[in-house]
N, C-alpha and C positions, 0 to 999 in steps of 0.2 A: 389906232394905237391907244389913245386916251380913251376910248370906249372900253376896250381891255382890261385896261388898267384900274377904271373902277370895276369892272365887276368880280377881277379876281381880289378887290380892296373888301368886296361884299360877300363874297364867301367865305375868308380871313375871318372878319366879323361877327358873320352866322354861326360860324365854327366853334371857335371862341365862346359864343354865348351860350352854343348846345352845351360845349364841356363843362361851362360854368355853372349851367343848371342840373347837370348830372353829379356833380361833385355834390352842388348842397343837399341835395335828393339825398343822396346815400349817407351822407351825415347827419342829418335829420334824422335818416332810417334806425343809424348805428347808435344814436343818443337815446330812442325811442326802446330801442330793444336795449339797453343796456337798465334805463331806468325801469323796462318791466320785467327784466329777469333781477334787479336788485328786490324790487318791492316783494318779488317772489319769493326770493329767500330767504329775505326780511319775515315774511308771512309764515314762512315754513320753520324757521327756529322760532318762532315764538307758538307756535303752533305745539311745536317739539316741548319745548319748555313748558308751558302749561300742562301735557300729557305728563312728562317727569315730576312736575310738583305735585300734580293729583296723586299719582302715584306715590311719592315719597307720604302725602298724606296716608293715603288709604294703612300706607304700610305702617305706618308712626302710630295710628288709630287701632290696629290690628293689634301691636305688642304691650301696648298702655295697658300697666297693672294697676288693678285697685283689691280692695278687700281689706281684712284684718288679719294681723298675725299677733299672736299673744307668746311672750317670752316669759320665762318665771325660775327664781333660783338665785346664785351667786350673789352676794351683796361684795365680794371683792370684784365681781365684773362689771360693778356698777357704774364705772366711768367708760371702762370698753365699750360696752354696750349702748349706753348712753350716745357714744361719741357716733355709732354706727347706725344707731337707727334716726340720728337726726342727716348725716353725712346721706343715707338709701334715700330716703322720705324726700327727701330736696330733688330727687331725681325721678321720685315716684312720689307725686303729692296725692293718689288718690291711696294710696298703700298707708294705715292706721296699724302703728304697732306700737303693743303696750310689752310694761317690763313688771312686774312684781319682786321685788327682794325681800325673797324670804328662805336664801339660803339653798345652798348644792343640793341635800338629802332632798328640802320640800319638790325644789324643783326638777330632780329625777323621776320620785313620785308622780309628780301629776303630769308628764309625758307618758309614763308609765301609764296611769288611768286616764289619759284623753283628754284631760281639763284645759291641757296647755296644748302649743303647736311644736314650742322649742324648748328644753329645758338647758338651764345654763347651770354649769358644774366646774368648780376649780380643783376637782380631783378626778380623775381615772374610772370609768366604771367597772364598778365590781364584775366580778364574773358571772356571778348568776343575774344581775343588771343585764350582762349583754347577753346569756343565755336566753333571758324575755324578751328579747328581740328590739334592744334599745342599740343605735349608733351613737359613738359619740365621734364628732368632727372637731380636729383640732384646730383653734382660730390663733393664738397667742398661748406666749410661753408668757410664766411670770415667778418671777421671787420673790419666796417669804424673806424678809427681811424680820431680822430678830432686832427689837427697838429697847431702846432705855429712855430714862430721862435727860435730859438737857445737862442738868447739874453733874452725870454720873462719870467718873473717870475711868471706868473701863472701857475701850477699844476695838477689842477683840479676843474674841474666843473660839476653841474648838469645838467639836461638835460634841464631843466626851464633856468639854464643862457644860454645851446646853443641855445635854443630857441630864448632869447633876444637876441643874439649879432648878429643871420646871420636873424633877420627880422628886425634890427634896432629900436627897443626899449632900448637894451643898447647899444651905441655909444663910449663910453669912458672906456679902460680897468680897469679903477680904481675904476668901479663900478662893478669890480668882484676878488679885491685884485692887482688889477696890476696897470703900470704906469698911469699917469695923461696923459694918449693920447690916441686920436683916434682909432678907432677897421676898417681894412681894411678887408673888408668881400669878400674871395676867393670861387669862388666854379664851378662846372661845367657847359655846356651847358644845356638845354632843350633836353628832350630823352636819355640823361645819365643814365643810368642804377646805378649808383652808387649815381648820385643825387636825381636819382627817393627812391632810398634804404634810402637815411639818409633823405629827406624830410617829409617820409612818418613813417618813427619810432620814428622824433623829433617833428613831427607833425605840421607842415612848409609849409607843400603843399601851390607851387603856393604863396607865402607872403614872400620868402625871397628876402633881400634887396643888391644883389649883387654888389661889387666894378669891380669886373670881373668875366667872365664866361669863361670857359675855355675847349676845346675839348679834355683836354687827363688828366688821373690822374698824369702822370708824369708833365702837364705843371702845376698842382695847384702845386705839391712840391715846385716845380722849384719857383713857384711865393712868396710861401710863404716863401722859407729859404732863397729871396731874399729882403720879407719887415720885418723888425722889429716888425712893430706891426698888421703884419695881422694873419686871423683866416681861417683855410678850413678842408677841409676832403679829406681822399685817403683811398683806399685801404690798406689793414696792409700790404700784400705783396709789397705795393710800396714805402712804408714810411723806410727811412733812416737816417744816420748818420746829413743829412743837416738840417733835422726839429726834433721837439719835440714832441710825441704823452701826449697828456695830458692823464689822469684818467678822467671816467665819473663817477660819483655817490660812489666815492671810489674806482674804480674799473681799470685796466690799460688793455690795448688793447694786449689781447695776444693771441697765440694758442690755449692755456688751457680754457682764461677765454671766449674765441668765446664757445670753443665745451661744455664748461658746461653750457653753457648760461648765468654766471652771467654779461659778459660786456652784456650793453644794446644794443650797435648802431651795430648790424649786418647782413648779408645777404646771402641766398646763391648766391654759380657759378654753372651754371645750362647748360644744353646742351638743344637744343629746336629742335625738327623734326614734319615735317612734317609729319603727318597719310595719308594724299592723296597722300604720293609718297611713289614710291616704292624703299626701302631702300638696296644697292648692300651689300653683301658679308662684301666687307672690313668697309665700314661702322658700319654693326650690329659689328662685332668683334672690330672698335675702339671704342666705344658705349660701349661695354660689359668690354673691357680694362679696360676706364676710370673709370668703377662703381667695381671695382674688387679688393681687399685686398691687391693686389701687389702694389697699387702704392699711397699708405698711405705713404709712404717715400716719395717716388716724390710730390707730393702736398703738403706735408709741408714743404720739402726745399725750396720747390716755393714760402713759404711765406702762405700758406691757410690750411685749416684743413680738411682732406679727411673725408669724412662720410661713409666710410668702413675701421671702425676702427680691 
């Protein structure tokens, strides 16, 4: 009976220590394989990841613009444009573009004869312009703002008195509520794109009676917030703290009242390209920039009203 008794006390024992060593086994096994299927796919998203950033490179390195684009025309686009090719360039620093201001006419012209890539224009082109096979792209709307001097106590006017004062039928501001003095009548050169704009919406063509003509909007400010009693037009983007934008028809020269159209004296700023050349890379995409929702900001800090509202 005691013989019995240990040996079923010894198979109890043996039992016991098989299971126990079966258990660590397969635990052992389970830790093993868990830590070689993590290392594994550990290995395999990084693996992945690296494949994706090569790629994101390759693709980043494929669309990267560079070259030159050359701009020439409007001296009222001059803060536009200005604001827009510093805004592209930040995002395309191998992309080199120049601006030349020397006016709507010159810079239709030399799109026209291939000198240029874009010509900038603040008036409309002509019809036989687009008959030669010139586009013009609208980028921004802008108002002529009709300006006085600081000193001057007229307010506002219709379009009938700017009519009289820059064809010389009224002479004397006191025949439209102001001083008993002379009207110095300010305003642009010939082929001014801004004078072509305000002659042709005051309806003036060709009849006004200039005291000076002037090649740049910033020399009409300059002239006006340096006479008392003179009259001119700028661009809304150019007009400041030194001159007075009057009201036309009730109306005052603003962002707003450009894009809803109630101010009457306005124009767009227009890009102009040539169809007979062939347009590079970095061109179509500053082209595509310009007309693009992102830089509704930029063009109205500039002073003008993007027409991708």
């Amino acid at each position: 009976m005691r013989m019995n008794l240990r040996k079923v006390l010894a198979l109890v024992l043996c039992a016991a220590l098989i299971f126990a060593l079966g258990v660590g086994c397969s635990s052992s096994s389970n830790s093993s394989d868990t830590a070689a299927d993590t290392t594994a796919s550990e290995t395999a998203d990084a693996a992945a990841e690296t494949t994706e950033n090569e790629a994101v490179a390759e693709s980043t390195e494929a669309v990267e613009l560079s070259g030159t684009i050359s701009t020439n025309g409007s001296t009222s686009m001059e803060k536009v444009i200005a604001a827009l090719i510093e805004s592209f360039t930040i995002y395309n620093p191998n992309v080199t573009i120049t601006y030349d201001a020397t006016g709507s006419g010159t810079g239709i012209t030399a799109v026209t004869e291939g000198s240029t890539d874009i010509g900038l224009s603040s008036r409309n082109l002509k019809d036989a312009e687009a008959e030669a096979g010139l586009t013009a792209t609208v980028i921004a709307l802008d108002g002529i703002a009709i300006i006085v001097n600081t000193a001057n106590t007229v307010t506002d006017l219709t379009i009938e008195q700017i009519a009289g004062l820059f064809t010389g039928e009224i002479t004397n501001w006191s025949e439209v509520g102001g001083e008993d003095m002379p009207v110095a009548v300010i305003g642009r050169e010939a082929g001014s794109g801004t004078r072509d704009g305000f002659e042709s919406i005051v309806g003036v063509e060709d009849t006004c009676a200039y005291d000076q003509e002037l090649t740049s909007t910033g020399a009409v400010v300059v002239a006006v917030a340096s006479n008392e009693y003179a009259i001119g037009y700028a661009s809304l983007s150019s007009v400041d703290d030194s001159v007075v934008s009057v009201d036309v028809e009730g109306v005052a020269c603003t962002e707003e009242t450009v894009l809803d159209g109630s101010y009457a004296i306005q124009r767009p700023f227009i890009m102009v390209t040539n169809d007979n050349a062939e347009q590079s890379e970095a061109v179509q995409a500053f082209l595509a920039y310009c007309t693009s929702s992102e830089v509704a900001d930029i063009i109205a800090n500039a002073g003008a009203v993007s027409t991708a509202q």
